[in-house]
C-alpha positions as CSV (number, residue, x, y, z in Angstrom):
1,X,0.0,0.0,0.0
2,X,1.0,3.4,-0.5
3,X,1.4,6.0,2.1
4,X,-1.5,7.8,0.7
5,X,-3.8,4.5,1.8
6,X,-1.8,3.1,5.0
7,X,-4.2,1.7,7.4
8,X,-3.7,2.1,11.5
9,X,-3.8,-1.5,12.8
10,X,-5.6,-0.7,16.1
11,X,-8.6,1.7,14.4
12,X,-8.6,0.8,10.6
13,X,-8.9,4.2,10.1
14,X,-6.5,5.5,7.0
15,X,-3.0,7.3,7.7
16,X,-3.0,10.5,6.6
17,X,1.0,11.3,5.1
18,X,3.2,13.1,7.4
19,X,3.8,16.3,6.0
20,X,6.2,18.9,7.1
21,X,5.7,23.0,7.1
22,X,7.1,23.5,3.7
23,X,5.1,21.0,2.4
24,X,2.1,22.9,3.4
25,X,3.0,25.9,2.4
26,X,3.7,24.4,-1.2
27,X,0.2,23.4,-1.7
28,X,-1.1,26.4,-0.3
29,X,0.8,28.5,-3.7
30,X,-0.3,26.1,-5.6
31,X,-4.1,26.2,-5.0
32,X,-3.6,30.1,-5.2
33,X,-2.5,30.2,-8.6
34,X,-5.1,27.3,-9.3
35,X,-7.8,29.6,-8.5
36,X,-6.9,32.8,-10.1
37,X,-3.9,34.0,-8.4
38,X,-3.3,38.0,-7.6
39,X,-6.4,39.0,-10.3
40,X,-8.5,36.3,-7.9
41,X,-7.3,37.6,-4.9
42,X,-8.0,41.2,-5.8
43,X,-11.2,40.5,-7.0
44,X,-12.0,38.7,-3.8
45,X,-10.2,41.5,-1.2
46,X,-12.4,44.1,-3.4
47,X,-15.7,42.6,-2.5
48,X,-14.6,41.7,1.2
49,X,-12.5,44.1,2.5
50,X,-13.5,43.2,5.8
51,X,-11.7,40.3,5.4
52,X,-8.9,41.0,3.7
53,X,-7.5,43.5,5.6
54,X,-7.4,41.5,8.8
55,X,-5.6,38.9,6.7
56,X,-3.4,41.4,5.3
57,X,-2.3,42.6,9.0
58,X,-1.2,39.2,10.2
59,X,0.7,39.1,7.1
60,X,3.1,42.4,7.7
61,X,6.6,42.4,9.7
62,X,6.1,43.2,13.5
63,X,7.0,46.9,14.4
64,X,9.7,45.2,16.8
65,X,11.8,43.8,14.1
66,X,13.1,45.8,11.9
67,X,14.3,44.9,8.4
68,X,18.1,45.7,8.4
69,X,19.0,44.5,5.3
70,X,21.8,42.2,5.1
71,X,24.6,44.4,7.2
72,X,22.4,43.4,10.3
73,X,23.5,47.2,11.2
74,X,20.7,49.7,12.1
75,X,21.9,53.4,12.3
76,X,19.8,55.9,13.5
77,X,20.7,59.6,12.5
78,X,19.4,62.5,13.9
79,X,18.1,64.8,11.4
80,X,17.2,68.2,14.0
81,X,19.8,70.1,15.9
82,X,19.5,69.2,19.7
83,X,17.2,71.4,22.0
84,X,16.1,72.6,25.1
85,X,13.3,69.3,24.6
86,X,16.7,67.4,24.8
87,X,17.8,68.1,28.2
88,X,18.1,64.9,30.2
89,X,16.4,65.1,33.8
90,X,18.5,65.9,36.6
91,X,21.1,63.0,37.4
92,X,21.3,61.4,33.9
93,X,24.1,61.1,31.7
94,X,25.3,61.9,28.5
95,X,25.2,59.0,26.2
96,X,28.8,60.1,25.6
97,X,29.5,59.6,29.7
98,X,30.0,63.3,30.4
C-alpha cells in the first residue's frame, strides 16, 4: 500500500501522510495560482475588505523587528539640531559619559 492508503492497525482508520511545514506551504501556492492567483485575490479583497485587511495585517513584519538589510547594522541619524526638549532630567548622563 501506499502511504496515501496506510491503514492504522488498532482503528482501521486511513494514515494520513506526514507532511512537514514547507510542504504545506507548497500546496497552499499552488491552490492560489489554481484559483486565479493575484487577479483572484484582488477581485475577492475588493468585495470583502473586511476580510482581507485583517488577513493582510497578520501578514506584515512586527514593528519590533526591523528589516536591516543584510549588514544586520541599524543606524539611527538625527536629522534636528538638539534642543532645550533634549535636556536629560536631573542626574542622567550623556550618552557620551559626560
Amino acid at each position: 500500500m501506499s502511504a496515501m492508503t496506510d491503514i492504522d492497525n488498532e482503528t482501521g482508520a486511513p494514515i494520513a501522510p506526514s507532511r512537514t511545514r514547507q510542504d504545506v506551504i507548497e500546496a497552499f501556492f499552488a491552490a492560489y495560482d489554481n484559483i486565479g492567483g493575484v487577479e483572484t485575490l484582488s477581485a475577492w479583497a475588493g468585495e470583502y475588505p473586511e476580510k482581507f485587511y485583517p488577513l493582510f495585517a497578520k501578514m506584515l513584519p512586527s514593528t519590533n523587528t526591523p528589516f536591516l538589510g543584510e549588514s544586520n547594522e541599524l543606524i539611527i541619524r538625527h536629522v534636528l539640531e538638539r534642543s532645550a526638549l533634549d535636556v536629560l532630567p536631573y542626574g542622567e548622563a550623556e550618552p557620551d559619559g559626560s
